[in-house]
PLY file of the C-alpha trace (Angstrom):
ply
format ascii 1.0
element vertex 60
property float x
property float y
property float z
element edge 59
property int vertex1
property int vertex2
end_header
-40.74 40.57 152.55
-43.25 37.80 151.82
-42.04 33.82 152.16
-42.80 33.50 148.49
-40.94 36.49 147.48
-37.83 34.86 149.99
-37.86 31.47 148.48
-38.16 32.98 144.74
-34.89 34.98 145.78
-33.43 31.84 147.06
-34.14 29.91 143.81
-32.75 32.13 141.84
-29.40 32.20 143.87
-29.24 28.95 143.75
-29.56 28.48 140.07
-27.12 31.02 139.36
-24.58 29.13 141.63
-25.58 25.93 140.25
-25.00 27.62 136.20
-21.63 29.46 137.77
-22.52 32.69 137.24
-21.80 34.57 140.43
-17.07 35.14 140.92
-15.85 34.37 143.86
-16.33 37.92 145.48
-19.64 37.95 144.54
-20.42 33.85 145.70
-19.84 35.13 149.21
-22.19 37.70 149.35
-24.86 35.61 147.57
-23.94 32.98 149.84
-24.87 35.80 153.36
-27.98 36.87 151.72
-28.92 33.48 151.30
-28.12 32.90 154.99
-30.72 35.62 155.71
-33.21 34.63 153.64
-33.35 31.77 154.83
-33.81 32.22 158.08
-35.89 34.73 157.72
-38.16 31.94 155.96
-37.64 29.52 158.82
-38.93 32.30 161.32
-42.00 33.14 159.22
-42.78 28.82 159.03
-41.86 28.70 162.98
-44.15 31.80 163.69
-46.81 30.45 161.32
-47.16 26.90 162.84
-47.26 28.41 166.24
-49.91 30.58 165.46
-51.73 27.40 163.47
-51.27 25.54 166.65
-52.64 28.45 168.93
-56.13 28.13 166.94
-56.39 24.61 166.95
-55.96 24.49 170.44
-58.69 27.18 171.24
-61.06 25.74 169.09
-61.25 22.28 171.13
0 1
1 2
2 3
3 4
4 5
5 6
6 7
7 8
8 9
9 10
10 11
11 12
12 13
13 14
14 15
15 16
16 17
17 18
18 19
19 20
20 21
21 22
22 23
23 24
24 25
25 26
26 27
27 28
28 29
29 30
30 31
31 32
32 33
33 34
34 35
35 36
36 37
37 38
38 39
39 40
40 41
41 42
42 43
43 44
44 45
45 46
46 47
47 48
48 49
49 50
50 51
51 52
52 53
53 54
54 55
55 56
56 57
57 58
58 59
């Protein structure tokens, strides 16, 4: 899955808790796949900014 595809799944989780939409069964569940989106999204930044950093330091 792509970040943007990650944090569009996010935002729309979060709406639909924010409008109360999701019951309580189903809050949880949005609540773990939140959880894994999100870190999913801060491995991809972590991985990204490492790889950033890898360039910029064999460039000099």
């Amino acid at each position: 899955m792509k970040y943007e595809e990650a944090i569009k799944q996010l935002e729309e989780i979060v709406s639909k808790m924010e409008n109360g939409t999701y019951s309580v069964d189903e809050l949880a569940e949005q609540l773990k796949k939140a959880q894994q989106l999100i870190t999913m999204c801060r491995d991809k930044l972590t991985k990204t900014d490492e790889e950033i950093k890898k360039i910029l330091n064999d460039n000099e």
